[in-house]
N, C-alpha and C positions, 0 to 999 in steps of 0.2 A: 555201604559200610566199609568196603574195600579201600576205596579214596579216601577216606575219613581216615583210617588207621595210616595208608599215607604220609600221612601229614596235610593234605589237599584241602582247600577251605570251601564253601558250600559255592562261591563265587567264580571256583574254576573248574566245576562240571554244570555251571547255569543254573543252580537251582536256588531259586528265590527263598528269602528268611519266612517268609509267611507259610508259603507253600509247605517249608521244611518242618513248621510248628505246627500244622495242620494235621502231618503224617505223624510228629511224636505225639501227637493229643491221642490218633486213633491207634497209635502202637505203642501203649507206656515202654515195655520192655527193651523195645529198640531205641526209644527214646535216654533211659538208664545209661545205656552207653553211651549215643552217639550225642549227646548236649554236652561233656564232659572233654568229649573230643574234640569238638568243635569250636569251644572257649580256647582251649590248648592250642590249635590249630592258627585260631586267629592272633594270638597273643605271638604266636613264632612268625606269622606273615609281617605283622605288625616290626617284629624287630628286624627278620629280614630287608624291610624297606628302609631303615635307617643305615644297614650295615655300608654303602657306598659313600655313606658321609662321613661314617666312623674311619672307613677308611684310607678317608684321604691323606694323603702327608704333604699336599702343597694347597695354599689357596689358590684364587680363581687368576691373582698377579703376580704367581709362583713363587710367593714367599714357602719360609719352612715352616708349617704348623707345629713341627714339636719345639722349634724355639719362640716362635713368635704367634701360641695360639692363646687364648684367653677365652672362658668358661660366660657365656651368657644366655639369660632368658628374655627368648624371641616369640611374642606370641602364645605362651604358654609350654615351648619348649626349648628345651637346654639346646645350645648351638656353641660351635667352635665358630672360634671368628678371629682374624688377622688385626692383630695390632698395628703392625706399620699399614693396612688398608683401612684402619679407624682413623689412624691419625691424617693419612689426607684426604678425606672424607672431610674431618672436620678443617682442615684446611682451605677443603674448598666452599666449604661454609661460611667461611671468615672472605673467601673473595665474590660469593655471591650478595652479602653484606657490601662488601664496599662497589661492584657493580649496582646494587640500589640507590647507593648513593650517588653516585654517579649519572643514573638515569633519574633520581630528584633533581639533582642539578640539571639535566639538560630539561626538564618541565621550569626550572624556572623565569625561561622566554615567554610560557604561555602564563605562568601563574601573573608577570609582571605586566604584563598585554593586558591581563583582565580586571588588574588595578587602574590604569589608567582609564578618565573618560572616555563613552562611546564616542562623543562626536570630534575627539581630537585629533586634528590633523598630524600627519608624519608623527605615530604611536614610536615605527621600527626606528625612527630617528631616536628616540626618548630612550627606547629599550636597548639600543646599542651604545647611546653615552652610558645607563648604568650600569649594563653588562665591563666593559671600559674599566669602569672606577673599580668594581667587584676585582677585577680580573690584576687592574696593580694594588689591590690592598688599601686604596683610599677608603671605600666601602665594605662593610661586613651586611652577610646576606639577612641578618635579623635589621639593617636597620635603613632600608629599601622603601619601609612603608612609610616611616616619620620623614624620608627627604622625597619622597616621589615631588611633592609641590616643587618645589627648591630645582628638579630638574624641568619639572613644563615650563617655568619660569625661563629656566634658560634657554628653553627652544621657542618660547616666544619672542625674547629678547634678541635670536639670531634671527629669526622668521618673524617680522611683526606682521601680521594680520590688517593694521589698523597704524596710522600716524598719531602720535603720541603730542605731537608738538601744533598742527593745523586742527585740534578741537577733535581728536579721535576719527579724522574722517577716514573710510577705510581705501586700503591702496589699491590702486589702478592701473593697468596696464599699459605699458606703452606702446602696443601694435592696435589699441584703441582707437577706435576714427575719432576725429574729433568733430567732423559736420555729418549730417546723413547723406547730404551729396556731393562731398568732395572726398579723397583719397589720402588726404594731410592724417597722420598719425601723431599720436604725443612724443614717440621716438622721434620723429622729423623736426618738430620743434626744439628739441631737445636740443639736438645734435646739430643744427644748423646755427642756435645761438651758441655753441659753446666754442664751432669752431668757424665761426665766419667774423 
């Protein structure tokens, strides 16, 4: 009861809430005073745990809280809180915004990779003409999908696969033997007609 009048809460001489309602069951009389006391007690701990917030006069980025404090509710209680540290907070909201952006755009190699056919040959060739156009403003990135044709086209037309003009037969290599037992390649004939 000594601690009680104190000011001391049941919590800094150890003794448990349960424990404490067990003795004022079996001791009304003691109990008359000391449940009285003990709401009291906790209500002054209670404010004493806020008093080092109250008393702060700088935030945490040594601004001055009496000119640049502002009255808000955080989680169901009232808080001071720095204006100039609100505003670049939101500041840096606006640059992790355009950091998103930025990391959209750099996925757009893989989004355009995954447009393209599986079995087409030199995809990174494709992706880097239209990376290219995007990049001088020929192309805008909505409209990627309507000409992707228009570019394989063009990398076939640099790379044909296939002769266009001898009936589509496809191309062949000139370090190709041309007998199975002789060493004559298509290069040799080539190059011996063109310049003998």
């Amino acid at each position: 009861m000594a601690a009680l009048r104190e000011g001391r809460t049941l919590r800094s001489f150890a003794v448990r809430t349960a424990r404490f309602e067990a003795y004022c069951g079996a001791h009304p009389e003691y109990a008359r005073e000391a449940k009285p006391l003990v709401a009291a007690n906790l209500k002054a701990a209670d404010y004493r745990k806020g008093e080092p917030r109250r008393a702060k006069t700088h935030c945490v980025n040594g601004h001055l809280l009496a000119e640049n404090a502002r009255f808000a509710i955080c989680k169901g209680s009232n808080t001071r809180q720095c204006r100039i540290c609100d505003a670049a907070r939101a500041r840096r909201g606006c640059r992790r915004r355009r950091n998103a952006a930025v990391r959209d755009q750099n996925n757009d190699y893989y989004k355009i990779l995954a447009m393209l056919p599986a079995n087409l040959p030199e995809k990174d060739a494709i992706v880097s003409l239209i990376f290219e156009d995007l990049l001088n403003g020929s192309l805008q990135r909505e409209d990627v999908g309507a000409r992707l044709k228009h570019y394989i086209a063009a990398q076939n037309g640099m790379f044909p696969t296939k002769y266009r003009k001898f009936g589509g037969r496809p191309l062949v290599s000139l370090d190709e033997q041309l007998f199975d037992d002789g060493l004559m390649t298509r290069g040799d004939t080539i190059t011996r007609g063109l310049w003998d």
